[in-house]
C-alpha angles and dihedrals in degrees: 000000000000126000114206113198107187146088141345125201154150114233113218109196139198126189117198135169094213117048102225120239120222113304098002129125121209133166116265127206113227135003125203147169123225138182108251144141118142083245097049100034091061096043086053083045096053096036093052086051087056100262113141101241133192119195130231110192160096135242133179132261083251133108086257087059094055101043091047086051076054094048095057100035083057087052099055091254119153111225112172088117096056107106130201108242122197093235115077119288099266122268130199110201096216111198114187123193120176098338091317123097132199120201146202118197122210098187091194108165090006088081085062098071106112141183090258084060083048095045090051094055091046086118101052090053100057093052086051125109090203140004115207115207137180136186094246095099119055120304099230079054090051092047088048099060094049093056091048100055093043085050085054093032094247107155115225139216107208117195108194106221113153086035095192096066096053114098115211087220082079091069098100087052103058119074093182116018122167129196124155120240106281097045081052100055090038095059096032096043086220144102118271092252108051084043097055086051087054090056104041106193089346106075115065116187114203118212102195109232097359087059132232144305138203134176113254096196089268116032149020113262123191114181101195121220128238122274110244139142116265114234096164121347095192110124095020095126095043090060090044084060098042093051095041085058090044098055099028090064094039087064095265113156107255080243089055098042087054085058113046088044083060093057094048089050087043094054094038092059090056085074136057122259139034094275092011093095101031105131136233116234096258091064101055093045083050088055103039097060 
C-alpha cells in the first residue's frame, strides 16, 4: 500500500502556436481543462499501474473540488483522507508552446493541508509501504510528515517541486528523492556528480528525455529512457515518480525500478494532459521486452 500526501489541482491548459511576449496578446488553438497536482498526478500514475493507493489532500467547495474527488475515486483511489478546504479548489495555468509547457501554480486549498490532517491519517501511514510527497502543499506540513513516518518507520519518496521549498536537513529522512538536475544543483549547491556520491542508492536525478542517473556505492549508473516522440510532456515526471513507487514496493532493483519508471514517462508524454497519457501495466511490460 502506498499513501501519497501531496497536491490537488485542476490543470487549465492553453495551447498556442506563438509564445506571447510581455504584454502582448496573441490567439491561441485549443483550451482545456485536465485533472493535475504533483500529489494527485502520481497517485493516478501508481494506481493505474495496480498499486493500492490511498489519497492526502485537500480540495475546494467549487465545481473543480467535486470533479477532482471523482477523478480519484475513478482511479481506485482511496479519499477518505481528502479533506474540503475553505480556499478554491488549486489550479495550475499549463501553457504549452511546441511540446514544452510553462506553468503557474494557484495552491488554493492545498495550502490548507495541516499537521491535524497529518495526525488523522497517522494509521494509514504507518500501514503504509511508502508514502510519496511533493513540495506543492506547505512546507511545516511537509516537515511534519516527515517527522511523523520516520516516528512509525515508513520509508518516503520525496519528490522536490517546488525545489525551493525542500530543506537538505530532510535528508535523513528520505529514503528515495528525485529531483532532476537543476533542482539538484539548485538544493546541493553542488555539482550532480559529488551529490550523488553523498546519497548512495537513495538520490535519483532525472534527465528529462536522456533518462536518469543515481550512485551505487561504487559506481555511476545511468538507465536511458526510451526513445519516443513528445506530445505533451506535462505530467512526465509525475509518471517517473509514480512508477518508480510502484516498482520500487513491488521488489523491483533500484536499477530496474529506474527503468521501468523511464518507459512509463516515455509512454505517458505520447498523449495529451498531465494523467491523460499515464499508462496501465500492460503497456510498460509491453514495452519493456
Amino acid at each position: 500500500m502506498i499513501t501519497v500526501i501531496g497536491s490537488i489541482n485542476m490543470d487549465i491548459v492553453v495551447e498556442t502556436a506563438i509564445f506571447p511576449k510581455q504584454g502582448e496578446t496573441v490567439l491561441g488553438t485549443s483550451f482545456h481543462t485536465v485533472p493535475g497536482g504533483k500529489g494527485s498526478n502520481q497517485a493516478v500514475a501508481a494506481a493505474r499501474l495496480g498499486s493500492d493507493i490511498h489519497m492526502v489532500g485537500a480540495v475546494g467547495n467549487d465545481a473543480f473540488g467535486k470533479e477532482m474527488v471523482s477523478v480519484l475515486a475513478a482511479e481506485n483511489i482511496e479519499h477518505s483522507f481528502v479533506k474540503q478546504g475553505e480556499k478554491a479548489t488549486g489550479i495550475a495555468n499549463i501553457t504549452l508552446f511546441e511540446n514544452d509547457n510553462r506553468i503557474v501554480v494557484v495552491p488554493g486549498a492545498n495550502s490548507e493541508l495541516n499537521e491535524q490532517d497529518i495526525d488523522a491519517a497517522k494509521s494509514l501511514i504507518e500501514q503504509s509501504d511508502l508514502v510519496i510527497m511533493q513540495l506543492e502543499i506547505p512546507q511545516d506540513t511537509v516537515e511534519y510528515a516527515l517527522g511523523v513516518c520516520k516516528e512509525v518507520g515508513t520509508k518516503v519518496l520525496l519528490n522536490p517541486a517546488p525545489a525551493e521549498s525542500f530543506k537538505v536537513e530532510w535528508m535523513d529522512r528520505i529514503e528515495y528523492f528525485t529531483p532532476n538536475e537543476t533542482e539538484c544543483v539548485e538544493i546541493f549547491k553542488d555539482d550532480v556528480d559529488q551529490a550523488l556520491e553523498k546519497f548512495p542508492n537513495r538520490l535519483i536525478v532525472t534527465l528529462g528525455s536522456k533518462g536518469a542517473r543515481y550512485f551505487d556505492g561504487d559506481k555511476h549508473v545511468f538507465v536511458e529512457s526510451y526513445k519516443t516522440t513528445a506530445v505533451d510532456t506535462t505530467g512526465a515526471g509525475d509518471t517517473f515518480n509514480g512508477a518508480f513507487a510502484y516498482a520500487i514496493t513491488n521488489n523491483y532493483s533500484i536499477e530496474e525500478a529506474v527503468q521501468f519508471a523511464n518507459i512509463a514517462a516515455s509512454l505517458s508524454v505520447e498523449k495529451f494532459g498531465a494523467q491523460g497519457g499515464m499508462p496501465q501495466l500492460d503497456a510498460v511490460l509491453n514495452r519493456l521486452k
